[in-house]
VEXDREN-2710 file (C-alpha; in Angstrom, 1 decimal):
% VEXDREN-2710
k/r/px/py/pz
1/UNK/2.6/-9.9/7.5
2/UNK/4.9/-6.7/8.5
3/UNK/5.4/-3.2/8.0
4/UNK/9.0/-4.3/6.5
5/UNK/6.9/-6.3/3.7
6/UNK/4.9/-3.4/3.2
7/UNK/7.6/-1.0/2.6
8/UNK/9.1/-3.4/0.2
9/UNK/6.4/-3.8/-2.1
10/UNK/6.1/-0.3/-2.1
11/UNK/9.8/-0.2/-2.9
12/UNK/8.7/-3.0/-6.2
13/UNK/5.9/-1.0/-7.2
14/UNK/8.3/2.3/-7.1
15/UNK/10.3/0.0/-9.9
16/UNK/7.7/-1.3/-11.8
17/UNK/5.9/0.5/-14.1
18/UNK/3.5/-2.1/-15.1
19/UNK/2.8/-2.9/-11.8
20/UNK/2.0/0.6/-11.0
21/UNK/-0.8/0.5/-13.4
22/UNK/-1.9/-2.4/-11.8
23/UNK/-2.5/-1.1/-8.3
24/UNK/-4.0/2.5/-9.4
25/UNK/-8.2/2.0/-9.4
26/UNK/-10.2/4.2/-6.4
27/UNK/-12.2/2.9/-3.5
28/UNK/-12.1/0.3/-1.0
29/UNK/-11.8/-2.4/-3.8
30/UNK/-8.8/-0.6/-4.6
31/UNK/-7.1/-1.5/-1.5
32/UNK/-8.7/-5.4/-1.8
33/UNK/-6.6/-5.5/-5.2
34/UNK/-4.0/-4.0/-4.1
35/UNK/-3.0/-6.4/-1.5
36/UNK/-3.7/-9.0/-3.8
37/UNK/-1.2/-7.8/-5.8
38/UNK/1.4/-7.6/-3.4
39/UNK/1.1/-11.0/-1.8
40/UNK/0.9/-12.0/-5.5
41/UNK/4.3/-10.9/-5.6
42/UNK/5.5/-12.3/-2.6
43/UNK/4.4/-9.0/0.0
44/UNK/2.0/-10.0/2.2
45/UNK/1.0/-7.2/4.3
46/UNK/-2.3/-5.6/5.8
47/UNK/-4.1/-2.6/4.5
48/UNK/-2.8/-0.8/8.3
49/UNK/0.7/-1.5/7.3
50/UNK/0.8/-0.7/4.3
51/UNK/-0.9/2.8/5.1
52/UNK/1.6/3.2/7.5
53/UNK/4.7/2.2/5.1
54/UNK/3.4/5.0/2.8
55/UNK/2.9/7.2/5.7
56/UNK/6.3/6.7/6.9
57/UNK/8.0/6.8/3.1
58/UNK/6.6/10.2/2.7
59/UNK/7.0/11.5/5.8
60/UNK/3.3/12.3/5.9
61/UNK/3.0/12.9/9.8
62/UNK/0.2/15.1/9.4
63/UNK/-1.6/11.8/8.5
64/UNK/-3.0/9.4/11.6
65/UNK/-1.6/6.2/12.2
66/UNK/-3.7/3.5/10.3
67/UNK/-6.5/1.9/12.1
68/UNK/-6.4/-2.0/12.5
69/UNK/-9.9/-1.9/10.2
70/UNK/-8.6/-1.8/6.8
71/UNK/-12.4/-0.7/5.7
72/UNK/-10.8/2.9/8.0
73/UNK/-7.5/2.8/5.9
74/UNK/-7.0/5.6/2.6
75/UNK/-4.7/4.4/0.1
76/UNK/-3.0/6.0/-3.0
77/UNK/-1.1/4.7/-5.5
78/UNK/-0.1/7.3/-8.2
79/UNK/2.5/7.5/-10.5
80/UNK/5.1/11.1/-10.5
END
């Protein structure tokens, strides 16, 4: 698990339409599926890192730093 992988599958959903619809449901299920997804595709990574990957791809700063609970991690998913 790693940031790096993280930032990747962001990278793959960010290509992949399909994928994209995939990943997009609310709540903290949403997050459960979503990491399925990714190590599904070969991205294992934590809810924290992957918080972080979006915080960092972004350039969200105003957002904290992910907490190592992933039941304290926000994560969205939405298409432009």
């Amino acid at each position: 698990m790693s940031l790096e992988k993280a930032k990747a599958f962001l990278d793959h959903v960010g290509r992949d339409s399909k994928l994209r619809t995939q990943v997009q449901t609310p709540g903290h299920k949403a997050l459960l599926e979503v990491l399925a997804v990714a190590k599904k595709h070969g991205f294992e990574c934590t809810g924290a890192e992957l918080h972080n990957a979006l915080r960092e791809k972004f350039g969200a700063t105003h957002i904290p730093a992910a907490k190592n609970d992933d039941e304290a991690n926000c994560l969205l998913l939405a298409a432009r």
